[in-house]
C-alpha positions in Angstrom: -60.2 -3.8 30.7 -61.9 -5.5 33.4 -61.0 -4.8 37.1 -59.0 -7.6 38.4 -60.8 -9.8 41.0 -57.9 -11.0 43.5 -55.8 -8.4 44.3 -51.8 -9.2 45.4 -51.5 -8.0 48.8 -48.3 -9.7 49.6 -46.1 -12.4 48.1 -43.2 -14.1 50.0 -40.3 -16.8 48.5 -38.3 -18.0 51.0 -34.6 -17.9 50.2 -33.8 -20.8 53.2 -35.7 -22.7 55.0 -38.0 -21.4 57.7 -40.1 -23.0 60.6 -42.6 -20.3 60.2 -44.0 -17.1 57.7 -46.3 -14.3 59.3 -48.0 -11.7 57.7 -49.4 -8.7 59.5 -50.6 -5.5 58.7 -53.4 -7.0 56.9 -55.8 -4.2 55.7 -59.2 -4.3 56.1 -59.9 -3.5 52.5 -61.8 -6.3 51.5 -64.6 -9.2 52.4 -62.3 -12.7 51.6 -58.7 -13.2 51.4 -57.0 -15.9 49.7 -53.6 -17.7 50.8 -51.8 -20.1 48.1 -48.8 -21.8 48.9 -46.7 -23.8 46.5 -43.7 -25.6 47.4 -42.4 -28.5 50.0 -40.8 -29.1 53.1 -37.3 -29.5 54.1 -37.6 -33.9 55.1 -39.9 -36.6 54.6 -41.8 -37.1 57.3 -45.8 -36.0 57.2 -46.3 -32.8 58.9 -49.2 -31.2 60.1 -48.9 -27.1 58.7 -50.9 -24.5 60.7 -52.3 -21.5 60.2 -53.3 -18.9 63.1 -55.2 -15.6 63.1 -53.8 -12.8 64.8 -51.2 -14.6 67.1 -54.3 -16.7 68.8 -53.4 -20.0 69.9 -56.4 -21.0 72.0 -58.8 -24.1 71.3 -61.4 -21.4 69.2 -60.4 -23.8 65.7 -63.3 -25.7 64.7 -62.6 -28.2 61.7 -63.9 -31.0 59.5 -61.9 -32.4 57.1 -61.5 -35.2 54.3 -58.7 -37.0 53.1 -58.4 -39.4 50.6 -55.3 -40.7 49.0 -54.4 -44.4 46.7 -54.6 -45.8 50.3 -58.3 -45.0 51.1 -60.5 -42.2 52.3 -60.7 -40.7 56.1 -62.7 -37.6 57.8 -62.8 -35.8 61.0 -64.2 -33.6 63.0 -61.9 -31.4 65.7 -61.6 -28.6 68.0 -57.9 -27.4 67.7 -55.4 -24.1 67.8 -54.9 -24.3 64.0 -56.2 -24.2 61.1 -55.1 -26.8 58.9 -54.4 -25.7 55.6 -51.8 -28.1 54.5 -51.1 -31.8 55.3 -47.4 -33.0 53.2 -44.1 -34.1 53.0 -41.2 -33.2 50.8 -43.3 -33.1 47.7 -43.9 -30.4 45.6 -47.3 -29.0 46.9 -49.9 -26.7 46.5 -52.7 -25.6 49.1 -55.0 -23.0 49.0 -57.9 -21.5 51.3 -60.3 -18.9 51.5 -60.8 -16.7 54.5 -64.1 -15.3 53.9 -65.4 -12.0 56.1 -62.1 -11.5 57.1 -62.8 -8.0 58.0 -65.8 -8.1 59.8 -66.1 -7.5 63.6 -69.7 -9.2 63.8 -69.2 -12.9 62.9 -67.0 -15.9 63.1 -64.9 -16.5 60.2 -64.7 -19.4 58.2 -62.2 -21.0 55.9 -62.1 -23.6 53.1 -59.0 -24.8 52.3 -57.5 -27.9 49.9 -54.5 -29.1 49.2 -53.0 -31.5 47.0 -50.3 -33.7 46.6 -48.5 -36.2 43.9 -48.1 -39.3 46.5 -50.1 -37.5 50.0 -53.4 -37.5 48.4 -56.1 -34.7 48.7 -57.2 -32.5 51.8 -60.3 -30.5 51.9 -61.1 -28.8 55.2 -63.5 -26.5 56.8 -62.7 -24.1 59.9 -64.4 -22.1 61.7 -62.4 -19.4 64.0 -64.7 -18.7 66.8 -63.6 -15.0 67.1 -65.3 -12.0 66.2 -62.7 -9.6 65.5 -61.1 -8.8 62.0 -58.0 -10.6 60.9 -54.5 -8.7 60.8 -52.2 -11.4 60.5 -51.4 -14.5 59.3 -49.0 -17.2 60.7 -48.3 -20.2 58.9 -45.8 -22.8 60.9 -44.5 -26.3 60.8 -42.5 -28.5 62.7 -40.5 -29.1 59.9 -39.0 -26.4 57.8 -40.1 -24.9 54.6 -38.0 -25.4 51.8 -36.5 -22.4 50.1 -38.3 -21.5 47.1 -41.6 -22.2 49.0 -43.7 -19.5 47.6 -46.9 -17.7 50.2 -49.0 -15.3 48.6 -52.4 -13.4 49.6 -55.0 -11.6 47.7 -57.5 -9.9 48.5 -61.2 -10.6 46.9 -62.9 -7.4 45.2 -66.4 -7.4 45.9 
């Protein structure tokens, strides 16, 4: 049987709502990591979701994203304190990203990231975290709530 390529390093299902999930404790076991989150939020307004590395909230976020929805298309360039894995409303969603040499102490990481939605469209996003030392945690947060039953679960990439 083959080995299995993504290896379940945590999996989370909220039973309420929350404004925030962190994982820490993240070994340095492998090159990439994977986050997937399915579910929605708790209202209907658009929401920016974040994501942080190890608790850092500085201006060391560089991203370029495009969006593109029935509406039209849009892109962007920014410096920020996020990443920006997931743009939605009270949809049922699904985002994913990559977090590739998440381990490493002598680079920058990077992440690519999409997400979709039935009426919000498509986001596809690159980041780079201007840090150089290995990511331990994970801190996805929102100004609006995450709906219970809003699923987060990371893997870890087998080289």
């Amino acid at each position: 049987m083959p080995t299995p390529t993504y290896i379940p390093l945590a999996n989370l299902t909220l039973g309420s709502s929350a404004s925030s999930v962190t994982f820490s404790s993240i070994p340095a076991t492998y090159r990439d990591i994977v986050y997937v989150i399915s579910g929605q939020l708790v209202s209907a307004s658009v929401t920016n979701t974040l994501l942080r590395f190890n608790g850092d909230t500085g201006s060391n976020y560089t991203r370029i994203f495009a969006f593109a929805n029935a509406d039209g298309f849009s892109s962007a360039v920014s410096t920020n304190t996020s990443v920006f894995p997931w743009f939605a409303t009270n949809e049922l969603s699904n985002a994913l990203g990559s977090i590739m040499d998440y381990s490493a102490t002598d680079k920058h990481k990077t992440v690519l990231a999409r997400y979709n939605g039935v009426s919000t469209g498509i986001l596809m996003s690159a980041t780079r975290w201007a840090n150089t030392a290995a990511i331990t945690s994970l801190d996805f947060s929102t100004s609006n709530n995450f709906a219970a039953g809003t699923t987060f679960s990371i893997y870890g990439i087998a080289s």
